[in-house]
MARLOPA-940426 format. One record per atom (N, C-alpha, C, O): y, x, z; residue in three letters. Coordinates in steps of 0.2 Angstrom, whole numbers, plus 5000, padded with zeros to 4 digits. Layout:
N
YXZALA ...
// end
This chain:
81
560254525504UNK 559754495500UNK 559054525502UNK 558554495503UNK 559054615503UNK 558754645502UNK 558354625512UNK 557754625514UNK 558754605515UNK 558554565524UNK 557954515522UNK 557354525522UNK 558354455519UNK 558154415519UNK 557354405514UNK 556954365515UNK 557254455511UNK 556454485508UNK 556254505513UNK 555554495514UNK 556554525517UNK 556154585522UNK 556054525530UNK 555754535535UNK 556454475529UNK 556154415533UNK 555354395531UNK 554954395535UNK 555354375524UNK 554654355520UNK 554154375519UNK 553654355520UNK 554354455515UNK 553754505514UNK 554154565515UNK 554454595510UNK 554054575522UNK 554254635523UNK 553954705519UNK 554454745519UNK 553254705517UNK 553254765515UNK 553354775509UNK 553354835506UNK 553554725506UNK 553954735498UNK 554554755498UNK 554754775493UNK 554954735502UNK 555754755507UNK 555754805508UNK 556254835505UNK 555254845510UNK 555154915513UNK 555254955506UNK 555654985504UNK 554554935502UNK 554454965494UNK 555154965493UNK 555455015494UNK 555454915490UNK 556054935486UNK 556454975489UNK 556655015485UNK 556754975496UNK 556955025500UNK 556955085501UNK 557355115505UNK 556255115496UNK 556355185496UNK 555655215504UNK 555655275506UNK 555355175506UNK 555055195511UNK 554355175508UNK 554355115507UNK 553855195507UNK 553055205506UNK 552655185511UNK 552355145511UNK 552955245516UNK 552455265521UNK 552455205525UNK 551955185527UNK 553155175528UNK 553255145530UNK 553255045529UNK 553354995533UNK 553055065522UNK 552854995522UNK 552154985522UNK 551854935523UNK 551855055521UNK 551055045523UNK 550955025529UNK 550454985531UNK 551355065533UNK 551255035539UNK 551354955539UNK 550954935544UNK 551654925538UNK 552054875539UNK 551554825534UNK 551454765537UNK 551354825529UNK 550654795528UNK 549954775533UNK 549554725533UNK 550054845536UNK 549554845540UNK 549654775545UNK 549254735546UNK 550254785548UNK 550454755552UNK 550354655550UNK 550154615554UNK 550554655542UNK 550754605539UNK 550054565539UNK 549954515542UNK 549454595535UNK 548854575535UNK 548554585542UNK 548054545543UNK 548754615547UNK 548454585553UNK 548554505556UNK 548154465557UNK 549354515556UNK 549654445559UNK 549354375555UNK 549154325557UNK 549554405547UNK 548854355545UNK 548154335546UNK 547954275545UNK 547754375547UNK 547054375550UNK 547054335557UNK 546554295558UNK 547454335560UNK 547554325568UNK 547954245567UNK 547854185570UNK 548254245561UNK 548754175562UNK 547954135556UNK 548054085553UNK 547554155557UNK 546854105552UNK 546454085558UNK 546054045557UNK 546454115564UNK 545854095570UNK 546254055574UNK 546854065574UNK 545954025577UNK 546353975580UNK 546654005587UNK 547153985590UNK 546154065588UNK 546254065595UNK 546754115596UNK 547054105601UNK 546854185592UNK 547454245593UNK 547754205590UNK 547954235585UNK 548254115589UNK 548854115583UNK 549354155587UNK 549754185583UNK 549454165593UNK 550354185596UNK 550354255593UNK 550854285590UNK 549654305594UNK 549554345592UNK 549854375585UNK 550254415584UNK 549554335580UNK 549654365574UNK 550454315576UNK 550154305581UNK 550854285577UNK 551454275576UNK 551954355579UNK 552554375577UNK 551654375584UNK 552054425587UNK 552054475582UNK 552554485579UNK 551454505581UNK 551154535575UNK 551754535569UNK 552054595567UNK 551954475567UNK 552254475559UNK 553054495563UNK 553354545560UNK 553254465569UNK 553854475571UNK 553954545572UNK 554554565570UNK 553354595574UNK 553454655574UNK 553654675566UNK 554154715563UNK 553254645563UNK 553354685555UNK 553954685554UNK 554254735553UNK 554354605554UNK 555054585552UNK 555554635555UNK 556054655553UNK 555354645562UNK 555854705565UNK 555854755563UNK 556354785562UNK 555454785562UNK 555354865560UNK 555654855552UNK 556054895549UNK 555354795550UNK 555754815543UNK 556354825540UNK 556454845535UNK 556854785545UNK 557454755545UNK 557954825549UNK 558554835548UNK 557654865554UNK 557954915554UNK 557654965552UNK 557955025554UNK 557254965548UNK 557055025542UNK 557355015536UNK 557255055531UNK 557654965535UNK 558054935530UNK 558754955533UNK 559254975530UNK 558754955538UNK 559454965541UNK 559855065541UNK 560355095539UNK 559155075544UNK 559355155545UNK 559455165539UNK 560055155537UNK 559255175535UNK 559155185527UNK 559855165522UNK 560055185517UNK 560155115526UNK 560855085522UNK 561255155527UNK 561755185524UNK 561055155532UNK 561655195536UNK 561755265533UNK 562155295530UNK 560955295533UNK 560955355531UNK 561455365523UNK 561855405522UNK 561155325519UNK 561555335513UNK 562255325512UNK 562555365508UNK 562555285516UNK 563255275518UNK 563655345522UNK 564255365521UNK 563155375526UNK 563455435530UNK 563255485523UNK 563655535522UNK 562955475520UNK 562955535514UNK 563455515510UNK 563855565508UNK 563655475508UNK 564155475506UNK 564755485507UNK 565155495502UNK 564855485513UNK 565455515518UNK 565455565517UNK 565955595514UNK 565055595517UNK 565055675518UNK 565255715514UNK 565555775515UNK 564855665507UNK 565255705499UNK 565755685497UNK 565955705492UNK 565955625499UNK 566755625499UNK 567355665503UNK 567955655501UNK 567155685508UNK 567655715512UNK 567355795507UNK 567855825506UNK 566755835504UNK 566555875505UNK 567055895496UNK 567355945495UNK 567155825492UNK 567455825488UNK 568155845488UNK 568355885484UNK 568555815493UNK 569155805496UNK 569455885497UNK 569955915495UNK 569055905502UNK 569155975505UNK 568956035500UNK 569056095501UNK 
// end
């Protein structure tokens, strides 16, 4: 669920995910692609633009599942032993 946000409004994806910094940037990116998708003349622009954001967000969304999942391992083996 938490992808498919981060398809729409990435930097809200990002917020709930635990990353700040990272959706500031990613705003950045958002309100640009917007500004560029309002002139006629940058449209492919701001479309690359949001494409970037959607990437970044989806494997910052990504790393961030993995990282917690490998902590979890951790303290379950750290449990175990």
């Amino acid at each position: 669920m938490i992808y498919l946000l981060a398809f729409f409004c990435s930097p809200l994806a990002l917020l709930l995910t635990g990353k700040p910094i990272s959706a500031m940037f990613n705003f950045i990116l958002y309100v640009l692609s917007i500004a560029f998708w309002i002139t006629i003349i940058f449209h492919s622009v701001g479309l690359a633009l949001w494409a970037i954001g959607v990437l970044h967000a989806v494997l910052a969304i990504h790393d961030t599942r993995e990282a917690r999942r490998a902590r979890r391992i951790v303290a379950a083996y750290r449990a175990r032993n």
